[in-house]
N, C-alpha and C positions, 0 to 999 in steps of 0.2 A: 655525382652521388651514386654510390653501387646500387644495383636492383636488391630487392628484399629475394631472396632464394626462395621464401615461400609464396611469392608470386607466381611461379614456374606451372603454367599447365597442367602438364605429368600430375605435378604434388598437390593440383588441384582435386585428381582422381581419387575414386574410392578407394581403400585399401586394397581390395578385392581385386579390382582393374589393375593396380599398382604389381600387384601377385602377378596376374596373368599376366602382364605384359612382360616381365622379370624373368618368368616360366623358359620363355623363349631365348633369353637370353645366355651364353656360354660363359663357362664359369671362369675366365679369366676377363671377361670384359661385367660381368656380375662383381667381382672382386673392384672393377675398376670403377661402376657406380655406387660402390659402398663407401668412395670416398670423397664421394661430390659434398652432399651434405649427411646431418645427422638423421632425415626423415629415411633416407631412402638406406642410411646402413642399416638401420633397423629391419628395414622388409625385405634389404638382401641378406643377412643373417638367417633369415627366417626355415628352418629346416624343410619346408613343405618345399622350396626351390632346391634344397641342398640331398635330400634324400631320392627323388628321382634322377638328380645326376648322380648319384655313385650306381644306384641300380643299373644303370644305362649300361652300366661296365660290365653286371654281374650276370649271369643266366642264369641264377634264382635271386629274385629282392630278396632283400635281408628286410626285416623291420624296425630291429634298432640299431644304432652305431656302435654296439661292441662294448669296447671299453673304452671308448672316448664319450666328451659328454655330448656332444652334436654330430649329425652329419657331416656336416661345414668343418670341423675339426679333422672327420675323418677323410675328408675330400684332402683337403690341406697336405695331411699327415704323409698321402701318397699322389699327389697332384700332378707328379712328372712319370707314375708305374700304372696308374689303372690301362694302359694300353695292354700291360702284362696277361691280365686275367680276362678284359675284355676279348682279346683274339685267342685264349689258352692255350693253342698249341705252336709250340717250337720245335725247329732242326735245329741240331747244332754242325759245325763245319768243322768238328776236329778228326783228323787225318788219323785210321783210315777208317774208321769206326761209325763217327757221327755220334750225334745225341739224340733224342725224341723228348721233350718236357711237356710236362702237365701243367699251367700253370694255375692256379686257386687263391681266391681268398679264404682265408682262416677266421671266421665269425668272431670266434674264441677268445683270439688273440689281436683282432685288429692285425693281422698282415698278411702279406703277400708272398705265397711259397710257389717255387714250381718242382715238382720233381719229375723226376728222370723215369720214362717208361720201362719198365723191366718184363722180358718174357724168357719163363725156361720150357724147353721139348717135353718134358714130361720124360718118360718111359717109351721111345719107339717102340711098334711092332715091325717086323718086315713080313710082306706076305709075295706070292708069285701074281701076278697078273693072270688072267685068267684067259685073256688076249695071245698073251705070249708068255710063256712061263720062263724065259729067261730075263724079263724082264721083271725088276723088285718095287714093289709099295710100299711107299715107308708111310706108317700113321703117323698123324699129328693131331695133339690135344693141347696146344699150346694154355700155360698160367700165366695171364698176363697180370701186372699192379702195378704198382707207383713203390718206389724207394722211398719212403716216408720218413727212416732213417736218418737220412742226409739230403739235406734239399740239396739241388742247383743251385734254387735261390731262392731269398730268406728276407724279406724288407719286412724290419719291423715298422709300429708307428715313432719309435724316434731312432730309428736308422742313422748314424753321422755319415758327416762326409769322411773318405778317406782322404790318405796323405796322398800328394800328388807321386806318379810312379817312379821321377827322378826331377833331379833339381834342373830344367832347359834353361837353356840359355833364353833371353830376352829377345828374341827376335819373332817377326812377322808370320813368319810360317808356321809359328804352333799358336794354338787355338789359344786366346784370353781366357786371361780365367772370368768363369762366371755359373750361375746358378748352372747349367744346361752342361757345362765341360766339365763339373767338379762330378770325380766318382762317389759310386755309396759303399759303403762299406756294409756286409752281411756277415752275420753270424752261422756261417753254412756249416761249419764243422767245429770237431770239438778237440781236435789234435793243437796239442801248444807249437804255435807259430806258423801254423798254416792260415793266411789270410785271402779273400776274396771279396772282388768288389763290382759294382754294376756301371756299366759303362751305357751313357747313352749314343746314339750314333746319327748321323748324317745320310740322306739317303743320297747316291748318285746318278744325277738326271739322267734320263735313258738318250738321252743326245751323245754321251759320255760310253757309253755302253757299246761294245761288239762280240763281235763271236770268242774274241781273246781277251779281253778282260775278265780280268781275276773280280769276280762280285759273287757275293750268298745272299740267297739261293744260286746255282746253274742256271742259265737258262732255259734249262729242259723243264723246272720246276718251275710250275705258274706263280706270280706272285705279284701284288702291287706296287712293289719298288724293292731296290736292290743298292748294297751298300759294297765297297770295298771288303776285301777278307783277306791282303795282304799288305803290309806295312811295313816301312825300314826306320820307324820314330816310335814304334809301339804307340798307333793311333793317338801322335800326342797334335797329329798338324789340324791348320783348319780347316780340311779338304775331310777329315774324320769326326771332328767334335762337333756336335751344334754351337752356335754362342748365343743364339735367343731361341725364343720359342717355335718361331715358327721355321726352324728351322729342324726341329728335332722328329725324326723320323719313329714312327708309331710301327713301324712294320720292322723292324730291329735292334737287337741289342749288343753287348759285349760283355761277357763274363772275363773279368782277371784274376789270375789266382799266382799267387807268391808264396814264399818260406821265407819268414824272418827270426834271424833269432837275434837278441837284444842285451849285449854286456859284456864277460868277458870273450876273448878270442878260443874261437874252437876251430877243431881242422874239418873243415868242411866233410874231406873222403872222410873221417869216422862219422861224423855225424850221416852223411846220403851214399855211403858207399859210391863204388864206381857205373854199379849198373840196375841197380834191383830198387826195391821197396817205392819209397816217395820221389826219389832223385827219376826215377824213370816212370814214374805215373804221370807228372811234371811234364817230363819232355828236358830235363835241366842235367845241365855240363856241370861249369862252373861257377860260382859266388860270384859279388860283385859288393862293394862296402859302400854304403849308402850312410856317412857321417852328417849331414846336412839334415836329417832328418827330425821329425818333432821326437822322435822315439827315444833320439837322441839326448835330448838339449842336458840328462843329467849327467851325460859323462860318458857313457857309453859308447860301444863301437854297434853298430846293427850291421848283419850280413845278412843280405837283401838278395834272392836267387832269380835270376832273368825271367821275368813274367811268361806266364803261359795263358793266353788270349783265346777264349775262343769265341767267333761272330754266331750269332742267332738270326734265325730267321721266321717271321709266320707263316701259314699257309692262306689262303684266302677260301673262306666256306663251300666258295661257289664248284671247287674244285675236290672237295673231300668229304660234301654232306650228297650222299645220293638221289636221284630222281627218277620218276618211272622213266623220262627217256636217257636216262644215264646209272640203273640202277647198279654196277656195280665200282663204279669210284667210293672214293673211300681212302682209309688208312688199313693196311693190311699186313698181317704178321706171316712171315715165311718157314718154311723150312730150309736152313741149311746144311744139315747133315752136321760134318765136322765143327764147322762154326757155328754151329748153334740156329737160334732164332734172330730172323729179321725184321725190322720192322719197313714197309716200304707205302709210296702214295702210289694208287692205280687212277689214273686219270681217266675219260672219252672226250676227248677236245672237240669240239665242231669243227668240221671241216675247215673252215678260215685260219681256224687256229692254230692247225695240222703243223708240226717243221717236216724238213725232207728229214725220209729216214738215214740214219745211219750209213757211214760208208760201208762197214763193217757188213752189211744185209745185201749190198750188191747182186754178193752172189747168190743171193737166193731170192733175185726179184722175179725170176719165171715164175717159182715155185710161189712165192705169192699169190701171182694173180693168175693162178690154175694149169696153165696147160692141160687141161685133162682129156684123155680120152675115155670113148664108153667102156665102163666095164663095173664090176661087181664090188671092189674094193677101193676103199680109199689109199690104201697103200700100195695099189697099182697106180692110181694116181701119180703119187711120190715121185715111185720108181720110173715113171713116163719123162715127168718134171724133171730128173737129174738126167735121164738122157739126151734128153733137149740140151740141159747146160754139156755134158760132156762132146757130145757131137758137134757144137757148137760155136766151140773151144776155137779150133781151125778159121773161123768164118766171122770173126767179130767184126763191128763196123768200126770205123774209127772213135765214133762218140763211145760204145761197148768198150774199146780197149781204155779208152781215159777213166772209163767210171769203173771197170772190173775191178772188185778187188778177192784175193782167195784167201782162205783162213791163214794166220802165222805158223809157220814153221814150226815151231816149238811145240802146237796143242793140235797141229794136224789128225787127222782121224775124226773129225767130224762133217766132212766135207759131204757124205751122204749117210740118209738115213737106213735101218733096219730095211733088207728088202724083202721077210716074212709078209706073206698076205694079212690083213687085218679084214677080217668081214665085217661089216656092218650097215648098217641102213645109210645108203647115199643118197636117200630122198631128204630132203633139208626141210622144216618147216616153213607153212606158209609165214607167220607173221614173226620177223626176226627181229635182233635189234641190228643195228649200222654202225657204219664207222671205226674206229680206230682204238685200241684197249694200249694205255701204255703203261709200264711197271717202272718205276725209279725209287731206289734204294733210298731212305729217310738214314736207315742206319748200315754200317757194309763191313767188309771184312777186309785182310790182308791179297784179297784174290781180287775182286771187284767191290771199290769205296763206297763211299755215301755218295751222295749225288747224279749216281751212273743209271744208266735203264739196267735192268735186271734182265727183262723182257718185254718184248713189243708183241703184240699181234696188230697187223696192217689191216684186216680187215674182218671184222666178229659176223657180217654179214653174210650173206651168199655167197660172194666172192671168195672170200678163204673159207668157206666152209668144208671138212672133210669128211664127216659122219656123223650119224647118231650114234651115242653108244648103248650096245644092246648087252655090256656084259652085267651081270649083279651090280659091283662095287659104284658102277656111273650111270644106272642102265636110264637110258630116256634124256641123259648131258647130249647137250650140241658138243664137239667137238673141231676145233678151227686152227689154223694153219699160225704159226708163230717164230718167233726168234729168241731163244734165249741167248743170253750176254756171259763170256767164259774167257779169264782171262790165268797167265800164271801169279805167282806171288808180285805186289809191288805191280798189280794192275801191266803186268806185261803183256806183248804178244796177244793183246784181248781180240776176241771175234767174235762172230753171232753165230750160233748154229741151230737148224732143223729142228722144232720141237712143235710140240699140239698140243695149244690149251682146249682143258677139257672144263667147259663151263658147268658147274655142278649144279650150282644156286647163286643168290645174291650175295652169298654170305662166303660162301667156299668155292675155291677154284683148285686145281689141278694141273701140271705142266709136265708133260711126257717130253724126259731131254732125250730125244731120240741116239745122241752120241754118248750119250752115260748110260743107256740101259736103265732108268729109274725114273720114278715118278714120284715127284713130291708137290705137297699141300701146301696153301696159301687160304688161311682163316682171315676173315673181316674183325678188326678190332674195336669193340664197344667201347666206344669214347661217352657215352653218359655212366655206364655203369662206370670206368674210369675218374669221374669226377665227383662221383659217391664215396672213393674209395677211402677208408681211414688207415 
């Protein structure tokens, strides 16, 4: 004879206790006691459990569910995205550029948008240095916003699934289909036949992981796990999809984006041209006819254009929310002159966490950690530091000759710095910060990509320290020894050369490229005011 269900302990308990002990409970194992019996669906329905989990995601509680009639609804509605708005910020990994996303919920609407961080230069000034006046200043007042426009990405509360990206074949090595492999289809844009859809992703174990493995993030970029970002299945295998839950990785995503058009035959070159407009926003050659499709079934032909994929990745807080003893990491916006504004992450790793630097810095490990002799200038300093490396040349050890490396060919000429005197105060403060400032590109250019260091300074402390600066524009900035990252078109022939960050504030930095004669700004970008943004 079965037990009566309401003999059960638990459903002995108050309703209250019943609450609190529920409270605790996670919302897919909450889903799976709602269907033990009819007592206990009731009190996992109950919003008072279902409203502090969506909050959990958001960095401001909401108070009501929008436009659905419950929390639990609204939980439901995006149960595989709240990871989206929970971590908000995303890189993307598209070559050579990158992305920056914002992602948010929309009160309004019940959904989940991210959009694309946008900043323009304003109006440069140039002015001379006052240092050296053939050295130029270039200002920066960066406007940073959100593309509100056109999202990334767009989940509403009834988001479908998309069509799958091609008809595979039945075999083991591509992922099953199921709730966790099936794409979503978004409404990001409003061009007829442009579609886009969310891919969820798989993370791969760091056991799997080396210096040559192709994963997003880099691993110059901190992160709690790391996926593949290269594929010959357009991530249809099981080594790329989740197929259950707990499989699905919270710290990545996949954006797909296509061009279909659906009926009769058209010539593709009229429709995308050979090189301009949509056809090369894409990344897209030529067509490909996708008759198997649901798009299809009334008769129709759909020409379906080779997916353009791009991986997501988050940041982790710990690494871009500043602290008194790491006060200037961050998310920070650059100047790059011709290319515009950058967006880039400035890390201070703790010691443990340090990698070796760069080969590319070799030659300038003297120059790092000081050589200096006594004198009045920092920039006798310098000039002492490159004499050491040049006199030195002849006399390498054998471990010296393995590690030396000299700039490339191609961008030579920065091999040493300005050797004008620079006056200023070589007494350094007593109470400094330490350790290591690193710069890596969020978003890049056709010269140096996303993902690269921009610039390193090795050491913000006494150690690289070279001046105060006593002129107006920085007067009272510590200023400290650095490498900036300079490469040709197509990331060639890249090196590090000779430059000095000039620390201004927590907010604003400086970078004297000592082989370009210029100095340009790097503003701290306000990510709350960012998340205000309408």
């Amino acid at each position: 004879m079965a037990s009566d269900p309401n003999d059960s302990p638990l459903l002995q308990l108050p309703t209250e206790l019943i609450q609190h002990i529920l409270s605790y409970v996670e919302p897919h194992d909450l889903a799976q006691a709602a269907q033990t019996c009819r007592h206990l669906q009731i009190q996992s329905y109950d919003d008072l459990l279902w409203q502090p989990i969506v909050n959990r995601s958001l960095p401001t509680p909401i108070p009501t569910p929008g436009p659905t009639k419950s929390f639990r609804d609204l939980y439901v509605a995006h149960h595989l995205h709240w990871f989206l708005v929970k971590h908000r910020i995303w890189i993307g990994d598209s070559e050579p550029g990158g992305k920056l996303l914002l992602a948010r919920y929309n009160e309004s609407t019940g959904s989940i948008e991210g959009n694309t961080v946008v900043a323009t230069r304003g109006v440069p000034k140039a002015s001379l240095w006052e240092k050296d006046p053939i050295v130029i200043v270039h200002s920066f007042e960066p406007r940073i916003s959100l593309d509100t426009n056109r999202p990334a990405v767009k989940l509403d509360i009834d988001s479908s699934d998309a069509d799958p990206p091609n008809d595979q074949p039945a075999d083991r090595a591509y992922a099953a289909h199921s709730t966790y492999s099936k794409e979503t289809l978004m409404g990001t844009v409003a061009e007829s036949g442009l579609y886009s859809s969310l891919m969820l992703c798989r993370a791969l174990p760091s056991s799997a992981i080396t210096g040559s493995t192709y994963v997003w993030p880099p691993l110059r970029i901190p992160a709690p796990s790391r996926t593949r970002n290269v594929s010959q299945d357009g991530y249809n295998s099981v080594g790329h999809r989740p197929t259950r839950l707990s499989e699905v990785s919270h710290n990545n995503f996949r954006l797909r984006r296509w061009v279909e058009y659906t009926g009769r035959r058209t010539n593709p070159n009229f429709i995308f041209g050979s090189g301009g407009g949509m056809s090369a926003t894409l990344g897209i050659n030529m067509p490909y006819f996708a008759p198997g499709m649901e798009s299809t079934v009334g008769g129709g032909m759909t020409i379906r254009m080779p997916e353009d994929i791009t991986t997501y990745a988050t940041l982790p807080e710990s690494c871009y929310i500043p602290t008194p003893q790491k006060p200037w990491q961050g998310i920070w916006c650059g100047d790059y002159s011709g290319h515009g504004a950058e967006f880039l992450l400035i890390t201070q790793p703790d010691a443990r966490d340090e990698s070796p630097l760069p080969r590319g810095t070799n030659w300038l490990r003297r120059w790092f950690r000081g050589n200096r002799r006594d004198s009045d200038s920092s920039n006798a300093s310098f000039v002492s530091a490159v004499e050491h490396m040049d006199t030195d040349d002849e006399s390498h050890s054998p471990e010296d000759v393995d590690t030396f490396e000299a700039p490339g060919p191609r961008l030579d000429g920065f091999r040493r710095p300005p050797v004008d005197t620079i006056v200023g105060d070589t007494q350094d403060y007593d109470d400094v910060p330490t350790g290591r400032l690193e710069a890596i590109k969020l978003t890049g250019d056709p010269n140096v990509p996303r993902g690269e260091y921009t610039f390193i300074a090795p050491d913000i402390g006494h150690g690289g320290f070279v001046r105060i600066a006593d002129e107006e524009l920085f007067r009272g900035a510590r200023v400290v020894r650095s490498a900036g990252h300079i490469a040709g078109r197509g990331f060639t022939h890249d090196q590090y050369t000779p430059s000095q960050l000039i620390m201004v504030s927590h907010d604003t930095l400086a970078q004297f490229w000592q082989g370009f004669g210029h100095i340009s700004y790097y503003k701290r970008v306000d990510l709350d005011a960012l998340m205000e943004c309408q």
